[in-house]
C-alpha positions in Angstrom: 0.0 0.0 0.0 2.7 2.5 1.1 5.1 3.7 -2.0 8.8 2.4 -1.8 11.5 4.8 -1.6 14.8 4.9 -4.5 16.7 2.0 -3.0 20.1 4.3 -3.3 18.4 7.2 -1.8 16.3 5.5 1.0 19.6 3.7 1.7 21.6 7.2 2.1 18.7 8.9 3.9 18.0 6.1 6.5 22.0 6.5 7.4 22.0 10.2 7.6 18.3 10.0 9.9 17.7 8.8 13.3 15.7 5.8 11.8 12.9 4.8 14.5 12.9 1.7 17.0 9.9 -0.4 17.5 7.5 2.3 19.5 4.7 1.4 21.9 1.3 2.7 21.4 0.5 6.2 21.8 -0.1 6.6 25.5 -2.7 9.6 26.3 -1.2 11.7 28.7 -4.0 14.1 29.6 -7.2 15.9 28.2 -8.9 18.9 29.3 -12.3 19.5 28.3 -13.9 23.2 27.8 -17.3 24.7 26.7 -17.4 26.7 24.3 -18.3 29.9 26.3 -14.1 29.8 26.8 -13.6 27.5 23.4 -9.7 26.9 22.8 -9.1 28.1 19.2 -5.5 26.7 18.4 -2.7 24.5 20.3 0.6 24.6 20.6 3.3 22.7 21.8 6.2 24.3 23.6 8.3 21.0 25.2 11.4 22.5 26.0 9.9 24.6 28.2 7.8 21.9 29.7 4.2 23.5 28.6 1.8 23.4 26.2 0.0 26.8 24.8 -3.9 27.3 24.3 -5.6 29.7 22.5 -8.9 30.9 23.8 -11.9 32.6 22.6 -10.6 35.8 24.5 -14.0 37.1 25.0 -14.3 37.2 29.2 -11.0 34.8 29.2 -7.0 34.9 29.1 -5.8 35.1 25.7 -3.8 32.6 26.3 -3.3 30.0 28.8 -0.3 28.0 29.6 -0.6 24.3 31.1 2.3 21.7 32.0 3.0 19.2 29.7 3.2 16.8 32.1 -0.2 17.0 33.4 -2.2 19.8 31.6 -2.7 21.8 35.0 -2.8 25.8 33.8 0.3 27.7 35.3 0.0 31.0 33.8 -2.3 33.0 31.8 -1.5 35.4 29.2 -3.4 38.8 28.1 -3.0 41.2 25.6 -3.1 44.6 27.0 -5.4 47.3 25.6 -3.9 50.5 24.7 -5.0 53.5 22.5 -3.4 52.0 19.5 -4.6 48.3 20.1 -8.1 48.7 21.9 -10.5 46.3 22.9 -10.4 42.6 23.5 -8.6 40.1 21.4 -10.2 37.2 20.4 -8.1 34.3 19.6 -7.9 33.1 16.2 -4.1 31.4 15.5 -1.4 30.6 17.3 2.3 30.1 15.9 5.6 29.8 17.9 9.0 30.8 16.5 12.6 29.5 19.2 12.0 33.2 20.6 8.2 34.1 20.6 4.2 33.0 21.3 2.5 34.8 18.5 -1.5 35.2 18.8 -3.2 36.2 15.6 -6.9 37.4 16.9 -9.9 39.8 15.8 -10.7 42.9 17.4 -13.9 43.0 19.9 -16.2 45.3 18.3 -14.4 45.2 15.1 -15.1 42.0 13.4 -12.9 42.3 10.2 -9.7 44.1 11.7 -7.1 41.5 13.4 -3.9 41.9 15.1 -1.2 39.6 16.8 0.1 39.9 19.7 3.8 38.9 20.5 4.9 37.8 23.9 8.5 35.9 24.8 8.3 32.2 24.6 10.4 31.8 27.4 9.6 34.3 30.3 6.0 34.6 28.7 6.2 38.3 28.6 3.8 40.6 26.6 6.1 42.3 24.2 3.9 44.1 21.6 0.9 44.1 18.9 1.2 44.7 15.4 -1.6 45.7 13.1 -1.4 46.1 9.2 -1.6 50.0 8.6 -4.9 51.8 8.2 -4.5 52.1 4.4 -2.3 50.3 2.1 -2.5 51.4 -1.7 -6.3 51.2 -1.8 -6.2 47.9 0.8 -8.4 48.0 3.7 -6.4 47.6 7.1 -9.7 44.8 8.0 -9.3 41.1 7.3 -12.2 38.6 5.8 -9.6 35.9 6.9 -6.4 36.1 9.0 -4.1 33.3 9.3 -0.9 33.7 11.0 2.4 31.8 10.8 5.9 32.7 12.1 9.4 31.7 12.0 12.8 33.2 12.1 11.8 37.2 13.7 8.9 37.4 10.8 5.3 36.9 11.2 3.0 36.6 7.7 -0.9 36.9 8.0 -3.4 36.6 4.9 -6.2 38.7 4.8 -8.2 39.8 1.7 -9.6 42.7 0.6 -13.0 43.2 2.1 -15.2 44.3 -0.9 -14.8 41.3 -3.0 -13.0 38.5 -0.5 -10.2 38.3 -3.0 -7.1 39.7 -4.1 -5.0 38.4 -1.1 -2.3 40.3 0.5 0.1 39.3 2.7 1.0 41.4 5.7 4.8 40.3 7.2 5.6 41.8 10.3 9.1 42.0 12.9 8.7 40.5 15.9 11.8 41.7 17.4 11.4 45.1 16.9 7.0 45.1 16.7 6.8 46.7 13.2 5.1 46.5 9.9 7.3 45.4 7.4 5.4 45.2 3.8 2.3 43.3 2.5 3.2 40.8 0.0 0.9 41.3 -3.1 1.1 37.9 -5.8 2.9 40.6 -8.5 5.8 41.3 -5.3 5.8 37.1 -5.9 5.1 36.7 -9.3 7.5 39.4 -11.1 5.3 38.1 -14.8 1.6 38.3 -13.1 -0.6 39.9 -14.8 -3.3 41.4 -12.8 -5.7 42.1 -15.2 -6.4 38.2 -15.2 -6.8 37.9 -11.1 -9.4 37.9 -9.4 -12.6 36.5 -7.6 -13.4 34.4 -10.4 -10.2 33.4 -11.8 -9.4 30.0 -12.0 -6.1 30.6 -11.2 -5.9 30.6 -6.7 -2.7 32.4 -4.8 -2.6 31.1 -1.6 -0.5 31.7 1.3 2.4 31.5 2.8 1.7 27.8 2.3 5.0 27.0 4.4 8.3 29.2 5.2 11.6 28.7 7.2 12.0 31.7 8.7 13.9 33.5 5.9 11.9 32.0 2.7 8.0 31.9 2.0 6.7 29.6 -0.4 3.4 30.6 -2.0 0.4 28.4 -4.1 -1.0 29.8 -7.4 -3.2 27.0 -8.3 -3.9 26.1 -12.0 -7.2 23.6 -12.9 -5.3 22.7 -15.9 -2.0 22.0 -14.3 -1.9 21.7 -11.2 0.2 24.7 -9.0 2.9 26.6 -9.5 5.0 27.3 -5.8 6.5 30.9 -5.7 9.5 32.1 -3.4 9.9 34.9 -1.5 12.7 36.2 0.4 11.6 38.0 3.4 15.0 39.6 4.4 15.0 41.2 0.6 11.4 41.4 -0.1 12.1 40.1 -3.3 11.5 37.0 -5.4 13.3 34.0 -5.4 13.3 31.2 -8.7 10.4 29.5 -8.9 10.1 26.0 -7.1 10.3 23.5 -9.3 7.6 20.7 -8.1 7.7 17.1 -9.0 5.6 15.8 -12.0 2.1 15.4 -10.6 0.3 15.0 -13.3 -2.1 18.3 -12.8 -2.2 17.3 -9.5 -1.8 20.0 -6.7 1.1 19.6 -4.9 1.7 22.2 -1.5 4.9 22.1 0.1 3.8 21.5 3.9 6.8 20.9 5.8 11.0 21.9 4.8 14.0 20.7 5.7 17.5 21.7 4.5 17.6 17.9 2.5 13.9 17.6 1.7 10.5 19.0 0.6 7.5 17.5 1.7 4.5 18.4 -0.5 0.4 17.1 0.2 -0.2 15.8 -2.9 -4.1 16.0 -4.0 -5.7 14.6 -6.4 -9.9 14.1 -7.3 -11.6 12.4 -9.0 -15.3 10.5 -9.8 -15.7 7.7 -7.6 -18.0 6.1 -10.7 -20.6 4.8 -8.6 -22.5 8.2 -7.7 -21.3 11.3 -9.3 -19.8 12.5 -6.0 -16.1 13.8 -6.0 -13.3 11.4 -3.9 -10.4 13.1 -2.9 -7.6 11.0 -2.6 -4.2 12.4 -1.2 -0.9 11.7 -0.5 2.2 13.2 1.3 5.7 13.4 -1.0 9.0 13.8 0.2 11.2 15.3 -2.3 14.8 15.8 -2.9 15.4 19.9 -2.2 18.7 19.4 -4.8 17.4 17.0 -7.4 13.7 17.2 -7.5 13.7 13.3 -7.0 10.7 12.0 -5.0 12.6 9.8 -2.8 9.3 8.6 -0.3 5.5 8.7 -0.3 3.1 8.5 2.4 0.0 7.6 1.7 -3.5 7.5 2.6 -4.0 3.8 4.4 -7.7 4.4 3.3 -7.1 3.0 -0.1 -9.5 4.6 -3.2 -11.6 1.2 -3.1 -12.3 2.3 0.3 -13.3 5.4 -0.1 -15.3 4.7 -3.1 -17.3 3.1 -1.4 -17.7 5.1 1.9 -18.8 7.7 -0.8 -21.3 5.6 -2.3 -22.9 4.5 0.9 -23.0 8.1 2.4 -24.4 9.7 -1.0 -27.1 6.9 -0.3 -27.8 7.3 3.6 -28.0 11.5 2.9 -28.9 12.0 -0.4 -28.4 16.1 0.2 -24.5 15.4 0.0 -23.4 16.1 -3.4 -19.9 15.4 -2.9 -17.2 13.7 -0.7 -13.7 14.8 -0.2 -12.2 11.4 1.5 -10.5 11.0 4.3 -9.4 14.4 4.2 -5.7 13.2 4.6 -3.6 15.1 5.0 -5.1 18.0 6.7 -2.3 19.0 8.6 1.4 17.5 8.5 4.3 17.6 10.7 7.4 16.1 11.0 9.8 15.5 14.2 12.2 13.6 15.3 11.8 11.1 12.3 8.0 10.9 12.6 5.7 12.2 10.2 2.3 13.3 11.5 -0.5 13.8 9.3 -4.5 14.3 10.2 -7.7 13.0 8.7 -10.8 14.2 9.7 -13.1 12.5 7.6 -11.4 9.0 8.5 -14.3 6.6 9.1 -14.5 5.1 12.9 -16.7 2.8 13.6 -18.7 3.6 10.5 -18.6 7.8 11.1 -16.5 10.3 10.1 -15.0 10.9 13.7 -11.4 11.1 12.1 -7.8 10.1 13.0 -4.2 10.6 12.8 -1.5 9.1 11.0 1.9 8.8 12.5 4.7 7.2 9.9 8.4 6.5 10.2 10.1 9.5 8.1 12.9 7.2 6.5 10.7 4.2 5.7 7.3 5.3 5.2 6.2 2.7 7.4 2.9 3.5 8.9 3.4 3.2 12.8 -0.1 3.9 14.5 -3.4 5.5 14.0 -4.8 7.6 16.7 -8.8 7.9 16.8 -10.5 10.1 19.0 -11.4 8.8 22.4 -15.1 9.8 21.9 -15.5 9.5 18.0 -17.5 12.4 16.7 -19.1 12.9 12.8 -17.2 16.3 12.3 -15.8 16.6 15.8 -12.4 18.2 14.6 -10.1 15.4 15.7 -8.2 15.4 12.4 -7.8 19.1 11.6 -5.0 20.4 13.4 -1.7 19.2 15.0 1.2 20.3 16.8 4.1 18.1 16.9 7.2 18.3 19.3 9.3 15.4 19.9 7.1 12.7 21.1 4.5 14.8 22.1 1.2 15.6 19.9 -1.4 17.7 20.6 -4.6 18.1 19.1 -8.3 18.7 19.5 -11.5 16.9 19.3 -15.5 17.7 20.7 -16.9 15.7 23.5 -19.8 16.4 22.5 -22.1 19.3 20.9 -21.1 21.7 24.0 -17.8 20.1 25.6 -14.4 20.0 23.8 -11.6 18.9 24.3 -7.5 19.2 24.3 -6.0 15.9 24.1 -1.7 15.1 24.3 -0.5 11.9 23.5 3.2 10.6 24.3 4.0 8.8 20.5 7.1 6.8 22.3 
């Protein structure tokens, strides 16, 4: 079922990686369980200091909450201070962690389309400052239809769109160390041969973004229906394109780098198509590990939910709810993460015990074994276990619903 590697390459890469011993099950360490009038909206984990992160609602709650990894009690809580410049509450949206900082991308109470982030020092958990994208900005609304923040390196990068027509991304990229605006990132500041006359709402061509960066280099996704995507580089330090990434062949596919490493590249690969017994849609995904120097795909982790399978989990759902006019799979691989030679990817349309309550996927990194599945403790039809991940070292954290009104944050020990 799982692809097989080069044999010269696999054989160089499982010498160069810590390949991974026989592992136990993954051992549940501890859950907490919220309703949702103080609703955790991201995780992250933060093991060398001993903690995990939370991200709450922020309406009549902490911002942020910090609990010990070793048995989920809270230990601190974290606020944004209002000031003239940033008032109002902040309620948690995304959560990204760079070696230095906790970064909280939230929307403004009483503002509903203007976000911000607020920076505070991953390890004494001081607040250090907000940052905003500017009040105007060549014609661009300082409000956001969508915010998404990631961070690396002392740059954040947040999406948001412009307001009247909920398209023609921009890209705001903002210092952490020194709590300033830097420049928004427009696809022609990515795409030197754009032409903007052809982009828009309705174009079939998608930029999406920053689909992955390092810290120093963002990649971004223009999205072709005829052929696939084209990745775009950016250097941050510069503000100025980088060559194009060359993708493997995919066939049309859509390939989106998810994960870097100095040696590799490792791309969700998705691909859909008509299952032939209804006229629903299957998605069926992969991830692809590729060669940074020679483009080679060198290993490929797939769905364990094979396109039989999923062919017919489509065909029985179109026929138990006949509104559903199309199914995307397993949803694999929702998120992805790699450390310390495992690869973690989520799935939250994996069928459990004939639902769609989700799971998780953890695979050896050098052999593409597939080493367990993690399902949610109470399986849930659209219950979030599956969507989100963060991965430290043995540790995983992710989320899942209880029920309609509980939640829950759940950390498993992988070794």
């Amino acid at each position: 079922m799982f692809g097989k590697p080069l044999p010269l390459v696999a054989a160089l890469f499982a010498l160069l990686c810590l390949c991974l011993p026989a592992s136990a099950d993954p051992r549940l360490v501890w859950s907490i369980e919220r309703d949702y009038h103080d609703a955790v909206q991201d995780v992250a984990l933060d093991v060398a200091n001993g903690r995990a992160i939370l991200l709450l609602s922020g309406y009549k709650t902490p911002l942020l909450q910090i609990v010990a990894l070793d048995s989920g009690a809270v230990i601190q809580s974290l606020e944004r201070p209002a000031s003239d410049a940033f008032p109002g509450d902040l309620s948690g949206s995304t959560l990204a962690l760079t070696d230095d900082h906790i970064v909280a991308s939230g929307r403004v109470d009483g503002r509903p389309h203007r976000y911000e982030i607020a920076v505070f020092d991953r390890k004494t958990l001081a607040y250090l400052h907000s940052i905003a994208l500017p009040r105007a900005l060549d014609g661009y609304e300082a409000t956001a239809a969508r915010a998404e923040v990631q961070a690396a390196g002392r740059y954040a990068l947040q999406s948001y769109w412009e307001i009247d027509s909920f398209g023609n991304p921009i890209y705001g990229q903002f210092d952490l160390v020194t709590g300033s605006f830097v420049r928004a990132i427009r696809f022609g500041d990515v795409n030197p041969d754009h032409d903007p006359g052809s982009f828009g709402a309705e174009s079939p061509n998608s930029f999406t973004g920053p689909v992955t960066f390092d810290g120093t280099t963002a990649y971004f996704l223009q999205y072709d229906k005829e052929h696939g995507g084209t990745i775009f580089a950016y250097d941050l330090a510069r503000g100025a394109a980088l060559p194009k990434l060359t993708p493997p062949d995919t066939d049309g596919r859509i390939a989106i780098p998810a994960v870097t490493t100095p040696e590799s590249i490792f791309y969700n690969v998705i691909e859909t198509f008509h299952a032939g017994l209804t006229p629903d849609l299957i998605t069926v995904s992969s991830v692809w590990r590729v060669n940074r120097a020679s483009g080679a795909i060198t290993m490929r982790y797939e769905d364990p939910f094979d396109p039989g399978d999923q062919a017919a989990h489509a065909f029985t759902r179109a026929h138990l709810d006949p509104k559903r006019t199309a199914y995307t799979g397993t949803g694999f691989p929702s998120d992805t993460a790699l450390s310390e030679g495992r690869l973690v990817a989520g799935a939250p349309n994996a069928p459990v015990n004939g639902i769609e309550a989700g799971a998780y996927f953890v695979f050896d990194a050098a052999t593409g074994a597939l080493l367990h599945q993690i399902t949610a403790p109470y399986p849930r039809e659209n219950g979030l276990f599956g969507h989100w991940l963060s991965l430290d070292g043995p540790y995983l954290l992710v989320q899942s619903e209880k029920n309609r009104d509980v939640g829950q944050v759940l950390l498993y020990r992988l070794d």
